[in-house]
C-alpha positions in Angstrom: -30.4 -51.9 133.4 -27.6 -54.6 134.5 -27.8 -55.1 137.8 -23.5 -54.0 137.8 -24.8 -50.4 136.4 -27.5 -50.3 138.5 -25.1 -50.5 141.7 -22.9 -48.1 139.9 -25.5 -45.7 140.1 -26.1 -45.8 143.0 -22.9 -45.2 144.6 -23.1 -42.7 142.3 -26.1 -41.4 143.9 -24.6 -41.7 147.3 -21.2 -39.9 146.6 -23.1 -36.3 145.0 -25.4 -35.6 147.9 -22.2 -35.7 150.0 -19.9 -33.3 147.6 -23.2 -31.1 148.1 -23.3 -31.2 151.5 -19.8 -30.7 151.9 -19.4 -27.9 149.6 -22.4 -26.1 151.1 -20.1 -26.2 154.7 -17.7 -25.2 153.0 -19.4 -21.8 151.5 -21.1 -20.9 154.1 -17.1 -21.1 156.2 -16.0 -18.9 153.1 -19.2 -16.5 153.3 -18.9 -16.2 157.1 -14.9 -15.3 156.4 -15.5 -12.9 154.0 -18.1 -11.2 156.2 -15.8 -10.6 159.4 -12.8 -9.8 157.4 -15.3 -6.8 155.6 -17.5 -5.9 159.1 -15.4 -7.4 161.7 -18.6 -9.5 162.9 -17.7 -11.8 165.2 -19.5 -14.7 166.8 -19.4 -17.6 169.2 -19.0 -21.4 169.7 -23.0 -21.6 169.3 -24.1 -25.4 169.4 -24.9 -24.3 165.7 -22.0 -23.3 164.8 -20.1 -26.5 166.9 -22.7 -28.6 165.1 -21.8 -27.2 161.7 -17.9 -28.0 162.0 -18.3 -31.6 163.4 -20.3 -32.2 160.3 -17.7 -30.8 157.8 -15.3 -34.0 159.0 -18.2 -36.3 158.9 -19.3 -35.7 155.2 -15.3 -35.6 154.2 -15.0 -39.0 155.7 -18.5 -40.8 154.5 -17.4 -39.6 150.9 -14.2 -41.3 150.7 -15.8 -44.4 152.2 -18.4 -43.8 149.1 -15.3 -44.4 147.1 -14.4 -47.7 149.0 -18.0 -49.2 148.7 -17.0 -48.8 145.1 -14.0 -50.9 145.5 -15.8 -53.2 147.6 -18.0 -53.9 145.0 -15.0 -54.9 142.1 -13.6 -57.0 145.1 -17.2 -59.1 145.8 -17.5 -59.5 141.6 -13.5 -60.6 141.0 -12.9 -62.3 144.3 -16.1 -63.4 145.7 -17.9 -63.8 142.7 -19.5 -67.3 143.9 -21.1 -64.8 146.8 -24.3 -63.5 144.7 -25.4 -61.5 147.7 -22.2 -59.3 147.9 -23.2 -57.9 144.7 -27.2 -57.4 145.3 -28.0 -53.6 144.8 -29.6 -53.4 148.4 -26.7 -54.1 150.3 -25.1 -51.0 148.8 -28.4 -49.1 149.7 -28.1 -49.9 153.4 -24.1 -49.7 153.4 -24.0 -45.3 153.2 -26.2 -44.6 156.1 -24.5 -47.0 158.3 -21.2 -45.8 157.5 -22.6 -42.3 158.0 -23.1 -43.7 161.6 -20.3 -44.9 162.0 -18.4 -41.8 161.1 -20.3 -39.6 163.4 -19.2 -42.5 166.0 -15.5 -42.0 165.1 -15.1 -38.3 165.2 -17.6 -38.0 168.4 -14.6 -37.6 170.3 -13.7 -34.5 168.6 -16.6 -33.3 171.1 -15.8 -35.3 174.4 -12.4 -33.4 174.1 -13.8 -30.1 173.0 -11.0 -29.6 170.1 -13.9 -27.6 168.3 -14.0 -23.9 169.3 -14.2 -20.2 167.7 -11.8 -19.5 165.8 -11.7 -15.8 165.8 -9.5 -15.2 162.9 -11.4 -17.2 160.2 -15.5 -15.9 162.0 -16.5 -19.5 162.4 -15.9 -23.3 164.5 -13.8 -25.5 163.7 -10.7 -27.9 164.9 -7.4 -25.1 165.1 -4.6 -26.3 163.3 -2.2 -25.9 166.2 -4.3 -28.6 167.8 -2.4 -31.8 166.5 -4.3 -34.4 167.9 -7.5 -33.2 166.8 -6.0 -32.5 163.4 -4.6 -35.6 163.2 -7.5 -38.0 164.2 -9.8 -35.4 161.8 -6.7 -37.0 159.3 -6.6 -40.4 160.4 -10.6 -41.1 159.8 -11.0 -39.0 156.9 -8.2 -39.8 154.9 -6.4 -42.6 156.3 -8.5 -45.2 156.8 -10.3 -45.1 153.8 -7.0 -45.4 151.8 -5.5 -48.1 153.5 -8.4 -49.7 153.1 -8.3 -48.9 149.0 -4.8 -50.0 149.1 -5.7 -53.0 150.4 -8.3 -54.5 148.6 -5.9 -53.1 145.3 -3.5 -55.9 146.6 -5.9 -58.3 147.2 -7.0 -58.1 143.7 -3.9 -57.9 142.1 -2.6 -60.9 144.4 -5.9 -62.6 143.3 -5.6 -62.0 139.6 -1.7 -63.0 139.4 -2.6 -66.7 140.6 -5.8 -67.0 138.9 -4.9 -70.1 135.8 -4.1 -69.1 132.2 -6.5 -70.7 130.3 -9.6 -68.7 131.7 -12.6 -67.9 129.7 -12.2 -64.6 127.7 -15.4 -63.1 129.1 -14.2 -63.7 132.6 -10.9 -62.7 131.6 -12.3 -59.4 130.5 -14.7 -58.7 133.1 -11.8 -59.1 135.9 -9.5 -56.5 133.7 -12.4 -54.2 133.4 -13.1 -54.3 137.2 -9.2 -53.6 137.6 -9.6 -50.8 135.6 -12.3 -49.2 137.8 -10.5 -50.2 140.9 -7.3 -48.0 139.4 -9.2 -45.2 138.5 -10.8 -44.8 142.0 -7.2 -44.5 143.2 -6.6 -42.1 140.7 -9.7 -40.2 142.2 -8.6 -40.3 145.3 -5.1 -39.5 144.7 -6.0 -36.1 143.7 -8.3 -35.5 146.1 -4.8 -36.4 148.7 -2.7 -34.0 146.7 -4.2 -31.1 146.2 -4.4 -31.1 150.5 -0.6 -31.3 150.0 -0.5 -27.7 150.4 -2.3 -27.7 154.1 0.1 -30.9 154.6 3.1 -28.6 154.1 2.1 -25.7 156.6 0.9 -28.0 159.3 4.7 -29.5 158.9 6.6 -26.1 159.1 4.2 -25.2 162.0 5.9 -28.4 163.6 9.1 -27.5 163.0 9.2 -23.7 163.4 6.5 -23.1 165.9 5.3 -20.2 163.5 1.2 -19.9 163.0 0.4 -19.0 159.3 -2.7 -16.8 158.8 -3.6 -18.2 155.6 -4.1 -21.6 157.3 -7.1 -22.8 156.1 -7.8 -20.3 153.4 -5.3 -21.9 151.3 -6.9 -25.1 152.7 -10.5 -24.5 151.9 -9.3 -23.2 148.1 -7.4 -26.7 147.4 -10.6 -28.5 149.0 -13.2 -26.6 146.5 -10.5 -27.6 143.9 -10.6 -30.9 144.8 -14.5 -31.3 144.7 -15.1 -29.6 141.7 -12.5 -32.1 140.1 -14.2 -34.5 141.7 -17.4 -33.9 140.4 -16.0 -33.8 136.8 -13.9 -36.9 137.4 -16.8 -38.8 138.7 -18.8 -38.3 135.7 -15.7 -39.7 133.2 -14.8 -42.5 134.9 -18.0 -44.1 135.5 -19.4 -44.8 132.0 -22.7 -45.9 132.9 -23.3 -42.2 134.6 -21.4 -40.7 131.4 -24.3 -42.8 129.0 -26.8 -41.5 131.1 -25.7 -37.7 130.5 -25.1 -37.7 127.2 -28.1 -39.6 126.3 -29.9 -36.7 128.2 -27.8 -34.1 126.7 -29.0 -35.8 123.1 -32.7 -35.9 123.8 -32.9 -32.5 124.8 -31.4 -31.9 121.7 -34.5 -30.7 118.7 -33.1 -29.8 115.6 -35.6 -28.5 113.2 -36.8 -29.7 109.9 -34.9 -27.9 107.5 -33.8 -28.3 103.4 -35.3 -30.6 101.1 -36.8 -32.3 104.3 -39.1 -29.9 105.0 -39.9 -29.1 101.9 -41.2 -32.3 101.7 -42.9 -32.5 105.5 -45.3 -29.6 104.5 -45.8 -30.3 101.1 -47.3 -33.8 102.5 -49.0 -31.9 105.3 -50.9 -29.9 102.6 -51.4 -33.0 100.3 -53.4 -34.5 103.6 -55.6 -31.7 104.6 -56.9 -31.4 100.6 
């Protein structure tokens, strides 16, 4: 494997355990939901429970930094490509966990301010909606940073591409545009992801204006998240060719299609042949 798929991968590898771990919070606050609007079983702010709902930000915000180490890694091979050891599969082994840290770091005060309580309504913990600053710092490190950060290394690119000479070699020529590529259709990822929280978006901005507390909250927000990571997952797969080679040579070696026809005829007339 080139060592460029072999990093691929594992960003790869980084980003599913995180859409796992995040879906799993996310279906154990639609099971607990479901359970208190059926048996009206309510709970409490349990350090469980507290603990449960600061992790729900965390993994949100390491996986869209999963998607910037991937931009990262198109800025070290078109920018810095003199830098070898920008582009050595290690450093994006040791790059997850300490964002994961640093995450944890970032939304800690989420805790010193105790913006995570009950929410009796939804049955479990999390960050109320009529809380803006804890909403909008759970925002600001989830979402924002990561994207300025895309947006910036986009322009840095493109800035670096546009004054690069004419006559270039054709295989660095290529290479650049194919890193472009990726680096456009991470944005495309991540737009999505960004749009389809729109809807929250729009009733955190009417509760702003009118005052008025909508119910539905974060059930319309959890639906547009499992949206999001299930198009996610399939988006993953088709934009990263070396994971899509990697299925479908799987899918084609599982694949046993029996002898049949003229073929066979032939296989066990052979077989017979031999044991006379």
């Amino acid at each position: 494997m080139k060592p460029e798929d072999r990093v691929t991968i594992i960003q790869c590898a980084n980003i599913y355990p995180l859409i796992f771990c995040f879906t799993g919070i996310l279906v154990a606050f639609s099971i607990q939901s479901v359970l208190g609007d059926l048996y009206k079983k309510e709970s409490s702010a349990s350090s469980w429970c507290i603990s449960t709902a600061f992790m729900f930000p965390v993994f949100c915000t390491t996986l869209y930094w999963g998607f910037v180490n991937q931009a990262i890694f198109r800025l070290c091979r078109i920018v810095y490509s003199t830098h070898r050891w920008l582009q050595h599969f290690w450093l994006y082994i040791i790059i997850p966990p300490i964002e994961f840290i640093l995450s944890c770091a970032l939304l800690c005060p989420l805790l010193f301010w105790h913006h995570i309580v009950y929410l009796p309504q939804e049955y479990y913990c999390y960050v109320p909606y009529t809380n803006i600053l804890g909403i909008l710092w759970v925002i600001l490190n989830a979402y924002g940073n990561p994207f300025l950060l895309l947006l910036v290394i986009y322009l840095r690119i493109t800035i670096f591409l546009r004054r690069q000479p004419i006559n270039q070699t054709r295989v660095v020529k290529k290479r650049q545009e194919r890193d472009l590529l990726v680096i456009r259709r991470i944005f495309i990822a991540v737009g999505l992801l960004l749009t389809l929280g729109m809807p929250s978006v729009i009733l955190l901005v009417m509760y702003l204006i009118t005052g008025e507390k909508s119910p539905l909250f974060f059930r319309i927000e959890w639906l547009s998240v499992s949206v999001s990571m299930i198009g996610l997952s399939v988006v993953l797969v088709f934009f990263t060719p070396q994971l899509k080679s990697i299925i479908l040579k799987k899918y084609q070696r599982n694949q046993v299609t029996p002898p049949d026809g003229p073929l066979a005829g032939s296989v066990q007339i052979r077989y017979i042949t031999t044991t006379r």
